[in-house]
C-alpha positions in Angstrom: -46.6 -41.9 -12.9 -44.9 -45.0 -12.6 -44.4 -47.7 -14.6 -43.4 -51.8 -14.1 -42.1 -54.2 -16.1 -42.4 -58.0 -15.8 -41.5 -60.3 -18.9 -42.2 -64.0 -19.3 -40.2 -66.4 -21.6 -42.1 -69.4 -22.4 -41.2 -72.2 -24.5 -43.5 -75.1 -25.9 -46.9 -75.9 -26.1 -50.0 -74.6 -23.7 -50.0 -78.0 -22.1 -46.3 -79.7 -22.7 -44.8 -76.3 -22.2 -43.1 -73.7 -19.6 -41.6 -70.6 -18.9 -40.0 -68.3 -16.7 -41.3 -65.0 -15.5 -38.8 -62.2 -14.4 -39.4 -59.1 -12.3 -37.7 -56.9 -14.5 -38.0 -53.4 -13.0 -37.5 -54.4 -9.1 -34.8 -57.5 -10.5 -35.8 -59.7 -7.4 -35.8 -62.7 -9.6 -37.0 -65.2 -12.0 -40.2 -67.4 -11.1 -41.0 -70.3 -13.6 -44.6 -70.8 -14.7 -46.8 -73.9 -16.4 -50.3 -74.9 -17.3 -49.9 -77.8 -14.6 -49.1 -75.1 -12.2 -52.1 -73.0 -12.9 -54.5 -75.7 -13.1 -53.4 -78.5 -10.9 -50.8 -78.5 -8.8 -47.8 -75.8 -8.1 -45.2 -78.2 -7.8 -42.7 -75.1 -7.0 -43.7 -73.1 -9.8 -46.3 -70.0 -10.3 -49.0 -69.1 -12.1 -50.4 -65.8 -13.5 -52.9 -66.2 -10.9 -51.1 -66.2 -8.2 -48.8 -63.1 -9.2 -52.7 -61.4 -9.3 -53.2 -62.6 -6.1 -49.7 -61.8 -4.5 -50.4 -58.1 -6.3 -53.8 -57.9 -4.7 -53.1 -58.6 -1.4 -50.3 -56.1 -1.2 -52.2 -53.4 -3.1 -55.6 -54.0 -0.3 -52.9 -54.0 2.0 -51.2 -50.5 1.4 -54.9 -49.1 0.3 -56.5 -50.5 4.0 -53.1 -49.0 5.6 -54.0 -45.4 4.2 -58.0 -45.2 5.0 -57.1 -46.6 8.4 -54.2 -43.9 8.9 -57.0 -41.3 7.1 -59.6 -41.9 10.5 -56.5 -41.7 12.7 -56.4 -45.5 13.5 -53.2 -46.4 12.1 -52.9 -50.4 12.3 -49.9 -52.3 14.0 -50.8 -54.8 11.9 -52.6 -56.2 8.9 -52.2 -59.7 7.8 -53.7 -59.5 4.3 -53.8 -62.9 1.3 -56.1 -62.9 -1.6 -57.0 -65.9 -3.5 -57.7 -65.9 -6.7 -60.1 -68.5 -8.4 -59.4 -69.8 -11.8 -61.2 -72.5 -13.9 -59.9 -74.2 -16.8 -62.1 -73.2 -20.0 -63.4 -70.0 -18.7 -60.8 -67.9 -16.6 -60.6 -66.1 -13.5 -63.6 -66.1 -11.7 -62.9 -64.3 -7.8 -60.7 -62.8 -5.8 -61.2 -63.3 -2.2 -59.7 -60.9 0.5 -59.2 -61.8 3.9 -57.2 -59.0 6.7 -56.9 -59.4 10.0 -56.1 -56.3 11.6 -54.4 -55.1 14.8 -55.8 -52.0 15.5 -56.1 -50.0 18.7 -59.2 -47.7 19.3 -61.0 -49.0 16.7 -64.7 -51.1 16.4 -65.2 -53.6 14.2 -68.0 -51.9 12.4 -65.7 -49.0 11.4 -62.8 -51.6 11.0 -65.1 -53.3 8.1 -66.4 -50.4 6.9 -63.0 -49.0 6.2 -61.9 -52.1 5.0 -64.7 -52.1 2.4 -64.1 -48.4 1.0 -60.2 -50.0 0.5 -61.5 -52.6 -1.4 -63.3 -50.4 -3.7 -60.7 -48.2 -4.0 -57.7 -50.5 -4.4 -55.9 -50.0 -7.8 -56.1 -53.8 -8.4 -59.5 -54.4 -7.1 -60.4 -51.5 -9.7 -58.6 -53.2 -12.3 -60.1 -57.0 -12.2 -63.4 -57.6 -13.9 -64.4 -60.3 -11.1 -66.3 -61.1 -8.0 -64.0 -59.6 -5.1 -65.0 -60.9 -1.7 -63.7 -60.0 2.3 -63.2 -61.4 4.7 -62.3 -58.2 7.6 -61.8 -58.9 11.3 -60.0 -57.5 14.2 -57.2 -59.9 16.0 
């Protein structure tokens, strides 16, 4: 069992205010965070939803990394992003997968159909309450 903290620090209103979340157990940093960033523009700052979607795509990608290593066709590559949907007044609605996989000696029925038991079995897929689509396709 393992166990990882992140901590935000936020100052001021929903709307008027911001903050600054920190990466406490790996300590790669401090990423500041606003309601304009979440629901207009980023203007070089984050939002909850895209730490979900950053921690998504790397959980698919380590999940689809294992099944793929599990029907010994190891991938040279996946390029994995998520993108998570979020609408003011009633939350996050999707997560969308996309991978594109290098992956010698392997069709791309059994490349999708691996790619869908990762989905199901990703930690964070198991752990939103949303629609999660894919997008799965050899290069």
């Amino acid at each position: 069992m393992t166990d990882r903290k992140a901590s935000t620090v936020w100052s001021g209103t929903l709307f008027e205010g911001s903050g600054d979340t920190t990466f406490d157990s790996s300590g790669i940093g401090s990423y500041p965070v606003s309601w304009a960033s979440r629901a207009e523009e980023a203007n070089g700052k984050t939002s909850p939803e895209e730490l979900i979607a950053g921690a998504h795509s790397a959980c698919f990608a380590m999940a689809f990394s294992n099944v793929l290593a599990k029907n010994e066709s190891p991938a040279d590559r996946l390029e994995v992003s998520a993108v998570v949907t979020f609408v003011p007044g009633t939350g996050i609605t999707k997560s969308a997968i996309t991978v594109v996989g290098t992956v010698p000696g392997i069709d791309a029925s059994t490349f999708n159909e691996l790619a869908e038991d990762a989905k199901a079995n990703c930690p964070v897929s198991q752990a939103l309450s949303v629609e999660i689509t894919l997008d799965a396709k050899l290069a």
